[in-house]
C-alpha positions as CSV (number, residue, x, y, z in Angstrom):
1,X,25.0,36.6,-3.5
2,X,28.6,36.2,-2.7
3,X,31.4,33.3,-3.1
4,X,33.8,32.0,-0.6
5,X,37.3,32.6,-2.4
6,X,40.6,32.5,-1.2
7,X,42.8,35.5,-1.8
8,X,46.8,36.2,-1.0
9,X,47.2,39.9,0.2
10,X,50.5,41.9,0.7
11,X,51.0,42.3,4.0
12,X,51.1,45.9,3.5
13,X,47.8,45.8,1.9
14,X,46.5,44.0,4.8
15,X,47.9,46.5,7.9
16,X,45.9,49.7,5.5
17,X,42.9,47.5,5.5
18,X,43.2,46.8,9.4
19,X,43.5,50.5,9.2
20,X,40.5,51.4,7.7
21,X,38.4,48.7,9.6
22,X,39.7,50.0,12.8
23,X,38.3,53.4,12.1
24,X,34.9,52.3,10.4
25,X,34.6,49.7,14.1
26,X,35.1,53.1,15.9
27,X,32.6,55.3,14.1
28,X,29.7,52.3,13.4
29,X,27.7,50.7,16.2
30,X,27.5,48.0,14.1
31,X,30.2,44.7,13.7
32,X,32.7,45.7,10.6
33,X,33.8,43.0,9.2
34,X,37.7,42.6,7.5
35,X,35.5,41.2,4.5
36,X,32.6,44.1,4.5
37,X,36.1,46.3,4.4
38,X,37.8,44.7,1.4
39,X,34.3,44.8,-0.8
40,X,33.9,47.9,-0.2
41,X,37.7,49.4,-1.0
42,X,37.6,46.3,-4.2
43,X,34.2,48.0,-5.3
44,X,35.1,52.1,-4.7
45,X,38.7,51.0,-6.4
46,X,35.9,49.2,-9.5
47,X,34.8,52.4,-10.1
48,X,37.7,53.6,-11.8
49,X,37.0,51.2,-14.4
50,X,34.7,51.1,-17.1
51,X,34.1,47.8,-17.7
């Protein structure tokens, strides 16, 4: 399940994440999604954690 949320990003942040969905769009048949991007950087970045 996920929420709808409303997050402020560094434009910085946001040009790398372009980045990254640029080259995932390029390698996947399939739609990528800015949001499918961010979860899965937010959860490999999780990881670090122990929580």
């Amino acid at each position: 399940m996920s929420d709808r949320i409303t997050v402020v990003i560094d434009t910085i942040n946001v040009r790398k994440l372009r980045n990254i969905q640029a080259k995932m769009i390029i390698t996947s048949p399939k739609s990528i999604s800015f949001s499918r991007v961010l979860n899965l950087v937010v959860s490999e970045g999780l990881k670090k954690f122990k929580v």
